[in-house]
Structure formats: structure tokens, C-alpha cells
GUZA-345937 format. One record per residue (C-alpha): residue number from 1; residue in three letters; chain; y, z, x. Coordinates in nm, 3 decimals. Layout:
N
+-----+------+-----+---------+---------+---------+
! seq ! type ! mol !      py !      pz !      px !
+-----+------+-----+---------+---------+---------+
! NUM !  ala !   A !       Y !       Z !       X !
...
+-----+------+-----+---------+---------+---------+
// end
This chain:
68
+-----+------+-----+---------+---------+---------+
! seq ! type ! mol !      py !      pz !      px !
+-----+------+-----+---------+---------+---------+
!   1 !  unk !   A !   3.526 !   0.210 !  -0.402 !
!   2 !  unk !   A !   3.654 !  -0.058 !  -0.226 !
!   3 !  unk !   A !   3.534 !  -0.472 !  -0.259 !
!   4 !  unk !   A !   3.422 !  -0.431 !   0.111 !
!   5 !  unk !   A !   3.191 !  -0.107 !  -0.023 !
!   6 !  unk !   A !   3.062 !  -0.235 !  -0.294 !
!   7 !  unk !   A !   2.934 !  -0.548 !  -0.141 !
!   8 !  unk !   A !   2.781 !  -0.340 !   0.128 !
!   9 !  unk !   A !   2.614 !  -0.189 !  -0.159 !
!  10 !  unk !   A !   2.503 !  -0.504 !  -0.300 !
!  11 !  unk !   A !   2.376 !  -0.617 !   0.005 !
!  12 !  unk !   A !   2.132 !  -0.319 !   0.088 !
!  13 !  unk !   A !   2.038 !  -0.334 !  -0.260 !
!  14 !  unk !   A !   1.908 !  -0.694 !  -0.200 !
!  15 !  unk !   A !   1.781 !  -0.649 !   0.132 !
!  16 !  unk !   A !   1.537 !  -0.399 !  -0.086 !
!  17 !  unk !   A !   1.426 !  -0.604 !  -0.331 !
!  18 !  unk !   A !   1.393 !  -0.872 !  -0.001 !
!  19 !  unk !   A !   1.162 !  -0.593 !   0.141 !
!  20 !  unk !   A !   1.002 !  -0.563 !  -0.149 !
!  21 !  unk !   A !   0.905 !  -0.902 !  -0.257 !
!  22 !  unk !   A !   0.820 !  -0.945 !   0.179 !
!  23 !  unk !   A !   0.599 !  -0.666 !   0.141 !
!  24 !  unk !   A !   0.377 !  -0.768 !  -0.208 !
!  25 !  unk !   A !   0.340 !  -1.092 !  -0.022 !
!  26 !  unk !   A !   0.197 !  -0.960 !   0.280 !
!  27 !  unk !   A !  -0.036 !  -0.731 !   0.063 !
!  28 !  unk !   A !  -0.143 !  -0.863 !  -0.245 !
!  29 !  unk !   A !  -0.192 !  -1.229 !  -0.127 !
!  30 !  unk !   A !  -0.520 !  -1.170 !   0.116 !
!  31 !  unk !   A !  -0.597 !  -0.871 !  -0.083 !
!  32 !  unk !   A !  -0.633 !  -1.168 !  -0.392 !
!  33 !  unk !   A !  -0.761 !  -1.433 !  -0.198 !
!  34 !  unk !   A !  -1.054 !  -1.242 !  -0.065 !
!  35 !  unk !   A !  -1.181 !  -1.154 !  -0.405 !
!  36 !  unk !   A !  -1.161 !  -1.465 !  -0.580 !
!  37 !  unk !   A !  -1.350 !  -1.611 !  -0.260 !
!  38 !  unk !   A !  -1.592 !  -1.353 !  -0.205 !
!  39 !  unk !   A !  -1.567 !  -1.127 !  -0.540 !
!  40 !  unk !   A !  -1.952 !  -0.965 !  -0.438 !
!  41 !  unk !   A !  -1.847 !  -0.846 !  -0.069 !
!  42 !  unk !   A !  -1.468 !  -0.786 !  -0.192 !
!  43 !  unk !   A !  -1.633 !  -0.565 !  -0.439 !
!  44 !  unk !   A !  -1.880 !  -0.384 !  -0.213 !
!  45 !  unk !   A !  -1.601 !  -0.356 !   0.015 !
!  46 !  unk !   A !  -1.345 !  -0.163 !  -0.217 !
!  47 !  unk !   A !  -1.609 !   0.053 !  -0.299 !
!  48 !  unk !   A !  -1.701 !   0.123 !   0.044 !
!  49 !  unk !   A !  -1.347 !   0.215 !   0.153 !
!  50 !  unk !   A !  -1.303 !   0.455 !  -0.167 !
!  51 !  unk !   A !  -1.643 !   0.665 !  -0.040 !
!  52 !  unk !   A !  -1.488 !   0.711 !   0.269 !
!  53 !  unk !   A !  -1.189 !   0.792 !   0.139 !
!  54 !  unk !   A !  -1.386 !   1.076 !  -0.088 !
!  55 !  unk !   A !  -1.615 !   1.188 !   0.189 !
!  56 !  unk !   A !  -1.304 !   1.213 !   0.425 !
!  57 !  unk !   A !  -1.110 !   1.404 !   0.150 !
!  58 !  unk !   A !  -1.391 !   1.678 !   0.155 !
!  59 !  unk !   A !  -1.463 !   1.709 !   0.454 !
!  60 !  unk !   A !  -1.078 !   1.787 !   0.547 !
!  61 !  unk !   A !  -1.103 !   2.043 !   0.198 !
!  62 !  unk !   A !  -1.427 !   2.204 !   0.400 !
!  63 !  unk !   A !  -1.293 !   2.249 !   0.768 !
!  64 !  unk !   A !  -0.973 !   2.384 !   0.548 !
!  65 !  unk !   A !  -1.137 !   2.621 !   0.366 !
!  66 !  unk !   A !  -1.306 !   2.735 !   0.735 !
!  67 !  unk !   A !  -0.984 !   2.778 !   0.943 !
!  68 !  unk !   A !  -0.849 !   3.048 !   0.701 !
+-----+------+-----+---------+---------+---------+
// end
């Protein structure tokens, strides 16, 4: 491989970690800024979004299971 390849290599492989560091920013930041401001409606929140999550998950196992 030449120089010319390998820092093309080097480059993407930053870019990615870039990305990636971008990207935890973008997420984790409000995510832990709402729940040290508001840990009570954070929390009711979360749990919230992982009943729908569940109810959605069985309903889509249910119409499945009626298709076939």
C-alpha cells in the first residue's frame, strides 16, 4: 500500500471516530441534561417511551401471527 493509501485510510478512520464523538455529543448531552434538571419527568418519561415500545412490539407479534 502506498503513503497516498494509507493516509486515505487514516483519514476515514478519523473522520469515524469524528462521527463518533459528533454523534455522543448530540445524544447524550440533552439526554443528561434533562435528567439532572428534571430527574422525576425524565424518569416518567423513559418509562413511558419503553411501554410503548413493549405495547408496539406486541401488537406487531399479534397482527404477525394473524397474516399467516
Amino acid at each position: 500500500m502506498r503513503a497516498k493509501g494509507k493516509f486515505i485510510v487514516f483519514l476515514r478512520i478519523l473522520l469515524l471516530i469524528v462521527a463518533c464523538i459528533a454523534a455522543t455529543i448530540v445524544l447524550v448531552f440533552p439526554l443528561w441534561k434533562f435528567s439532572t434538571a428534571a430527574p422525576r419527568i425524565y424518569t416518567l418519561t423513559v418509562l413511558i417511551l419503553c411501554a410503548v415500545l413493549v405495547i408496539f412490539l406486541i401488537v406487531r407479534k399479534i397482527l404477525s401471527k394473524i397474516r399467516k
